[in-house]
N, C-alpha and C positions, 0 to 999 in steps of 0.2 A: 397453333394459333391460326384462326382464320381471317383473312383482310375484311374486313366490310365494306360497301358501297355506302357511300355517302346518302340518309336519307332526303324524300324528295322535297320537306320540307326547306331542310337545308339546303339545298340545290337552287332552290327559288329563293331564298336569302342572300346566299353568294353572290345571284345575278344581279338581285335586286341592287344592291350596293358596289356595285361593279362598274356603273358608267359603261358599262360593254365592253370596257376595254383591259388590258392586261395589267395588274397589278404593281410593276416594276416602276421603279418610278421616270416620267418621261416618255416611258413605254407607250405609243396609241393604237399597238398593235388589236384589232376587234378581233371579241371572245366568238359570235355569229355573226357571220357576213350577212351577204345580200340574198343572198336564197337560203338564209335560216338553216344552217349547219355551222355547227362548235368546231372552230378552228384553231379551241387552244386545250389545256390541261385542268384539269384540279389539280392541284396541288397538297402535297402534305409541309406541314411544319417541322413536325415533329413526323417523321416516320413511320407508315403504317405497316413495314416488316422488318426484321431484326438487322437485315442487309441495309435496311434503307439510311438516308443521312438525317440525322440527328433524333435516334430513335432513343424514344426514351422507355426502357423496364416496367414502369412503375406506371405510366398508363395504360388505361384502360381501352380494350378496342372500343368501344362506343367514343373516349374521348377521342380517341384516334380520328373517327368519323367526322365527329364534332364542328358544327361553324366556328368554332373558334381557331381549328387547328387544320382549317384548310383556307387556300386562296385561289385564285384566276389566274393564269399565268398564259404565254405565248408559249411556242416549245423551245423556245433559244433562249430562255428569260429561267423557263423550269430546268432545263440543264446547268444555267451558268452559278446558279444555288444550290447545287452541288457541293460548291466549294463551303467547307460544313466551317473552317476559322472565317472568311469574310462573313458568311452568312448566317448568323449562329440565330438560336431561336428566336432573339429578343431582339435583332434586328429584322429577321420576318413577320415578327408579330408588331413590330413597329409601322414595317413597310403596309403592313393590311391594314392597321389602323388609319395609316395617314389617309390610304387611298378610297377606305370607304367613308371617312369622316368628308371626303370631299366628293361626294354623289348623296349623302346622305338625305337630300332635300329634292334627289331630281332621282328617283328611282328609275331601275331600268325594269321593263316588264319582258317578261316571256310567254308565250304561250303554256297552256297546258299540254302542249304534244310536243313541243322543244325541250321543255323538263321530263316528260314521260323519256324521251329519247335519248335527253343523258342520262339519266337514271339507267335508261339499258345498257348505254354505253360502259357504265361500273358496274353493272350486274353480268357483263359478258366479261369482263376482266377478273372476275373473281371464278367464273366457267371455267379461264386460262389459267387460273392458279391451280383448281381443281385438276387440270388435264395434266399441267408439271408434275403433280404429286402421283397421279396414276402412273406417269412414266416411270418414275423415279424410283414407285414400287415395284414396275419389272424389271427394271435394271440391276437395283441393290435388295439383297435378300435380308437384310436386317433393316429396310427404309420403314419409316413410320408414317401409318395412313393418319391423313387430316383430316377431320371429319369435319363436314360441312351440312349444318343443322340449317332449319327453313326457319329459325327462329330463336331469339333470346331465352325463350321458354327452355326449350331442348336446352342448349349451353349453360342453363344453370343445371337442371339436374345431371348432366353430364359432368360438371364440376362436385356436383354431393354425392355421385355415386364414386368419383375419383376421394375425394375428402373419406370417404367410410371404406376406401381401399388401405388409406395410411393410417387410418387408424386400426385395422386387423394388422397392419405389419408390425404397429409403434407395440400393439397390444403381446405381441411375438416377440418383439423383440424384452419386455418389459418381465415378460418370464424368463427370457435366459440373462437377462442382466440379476431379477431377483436370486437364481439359483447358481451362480458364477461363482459364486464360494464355494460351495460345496459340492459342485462340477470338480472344480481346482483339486480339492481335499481326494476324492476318489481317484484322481487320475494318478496324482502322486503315489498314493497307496497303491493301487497299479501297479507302477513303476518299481516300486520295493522302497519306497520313501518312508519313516516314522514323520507323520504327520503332527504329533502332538505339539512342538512348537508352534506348527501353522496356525492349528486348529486355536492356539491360547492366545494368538493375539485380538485384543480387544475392540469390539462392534467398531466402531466409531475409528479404528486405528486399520483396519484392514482393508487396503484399495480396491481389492477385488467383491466387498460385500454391497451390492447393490448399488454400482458407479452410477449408474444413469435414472438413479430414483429420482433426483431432483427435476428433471428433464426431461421424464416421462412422466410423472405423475404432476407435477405441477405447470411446467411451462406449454406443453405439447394440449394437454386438457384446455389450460383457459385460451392457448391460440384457436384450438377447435372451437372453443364455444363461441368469439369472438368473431369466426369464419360463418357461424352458420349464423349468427343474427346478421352480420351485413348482407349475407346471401338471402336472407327470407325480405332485408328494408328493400333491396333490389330489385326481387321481384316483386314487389308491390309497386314501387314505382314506376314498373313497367306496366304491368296491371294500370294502374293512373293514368299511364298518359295515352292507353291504349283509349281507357275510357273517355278520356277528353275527346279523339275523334271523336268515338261515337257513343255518347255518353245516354241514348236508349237502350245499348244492351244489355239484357236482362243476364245473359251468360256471364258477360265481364263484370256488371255489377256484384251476383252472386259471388262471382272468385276473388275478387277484392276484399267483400268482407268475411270470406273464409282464411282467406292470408290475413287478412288484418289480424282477426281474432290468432293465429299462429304466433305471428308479431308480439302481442300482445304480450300474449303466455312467455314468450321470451324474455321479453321484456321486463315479466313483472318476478321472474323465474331465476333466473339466470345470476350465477354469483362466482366468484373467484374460489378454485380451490388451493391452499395454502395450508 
């Protein structure tokens, strides 16, 4: 998994709703002083690495990113939130609400080159996660490289080329569960075993005849097919909002309505097998 920087959309959101000053409540610690340098954190909610405090499985790195699941914070304020029983999710997502609901009328503005500046600020932090993992690989001869793609693009088809890796194993493995009976039946004969006992107990009564049919042929299938239609609404959505910036281009238009039309077919395609 790779961290992502918070986009610079969101960046200029945060501020905006920020009163400039630290999220805590009480707190009037200011986020940019007087010569226009950020003198505090983003913050994560919820955890943007598995080490981190209150990381949650089940989201997504883009939520990770998300205005909703970051805040402003001082550094004394982002440490003492740490503590993951006082500070649990739903009181930081409290403490954010209260505090931008009260700037919400008096926005704070940044420049274009103090958001350009945080934006590198997170883009050099994720450089540092890259340089740990290079370490890590000279260090430990079974460490696992993290690949760090220039785009959502890349990390989906790197997720479909991973998807049609487990499907040639689930496929592999779908032939030695079908021929497990009569694998069994040879090796015994082998052995000097009279098989015929074996051999007469009844389809349906012998443990060994095709255990993992259920589970390979039906539940493994519809979770794949189920994996590649979220994966193709995904990239279209990204498609979308790419297009919303710049909604003349002819390249992104084109590839939107080639996903769509993909979408589509899935859409109109796609069935449960049982």
């Amino acid at each position: 998994m790779a961290r992502k920087a918070p986009k610079l959309d969101t960046i200029r959101r945060l501020f905006a709703l920020s009163g400039n000053q630290c999220a805590y409540p009480e707190c009037e610690h200011i986020l940019i002083n007087e010569h226009g340098a950020f003198v505090s954190q983003i913050c994560h909610i919820e955890a943007a690495e598995e080490e981190g405090q209150r990381y949650n499985p089940d989201m997504s790195d883009e939520n990770r990113r998300s205005f909703e699941n970051l805040l402003l914070m001082c550094y004394r304020h982002h440490v003492e939130t740490n503590d993951v029983e006082k500070f649990t999710v739903r009181t930081l997502q409290g403490m954010k609400n209260r505090h931008e609901i009260k700037f919400a009328e008096n926005e704070f503005q940044i420049s274009d080159t103090q958001a350009n500046n945080i934006h590198e600020q997170q883009l050099s932090k994720l450089s540092e996660i890259e340089l740990k993992n290079k370490e890590w690989l000279a260090e430990f001869h079974l460490a696992m490289e993290v690949e760090f793609f220039d785009g959502p693009e890349e990390n989906l088809n790197e997720i479909e080329k991973n998807i049609k890796g487990l499907k040639l194993l689930l496929d592999e493995l779908g032939d030695f569960s079908s021929s497990l009976k009569d694998e069994i039946a040879k090796f015994m004969a082998s052995l000097g075993y009279d098989t015929a006992s074996y051999e007469a107990v009844p389809y349906c009564e012998n443990p060994f005849n095709n255990p993992f049919w259920e589970m390979l042929n039906l539940y493994s299938e519809n979770t794949f097919t189920k994996t590649r239609i979220q994966i193709q609404i995904l990239r279209c959505r990204l498609i979308y909002m790419a297009l919303l910036k710049s909604p003349s281009d002819k390249n992104l238009i084109d590839k939107l309505d080639k996903e769509n039309i993909r979408l589509s077919e899935l859409a109109s395609t796609a069935g449960y097998v049982d």
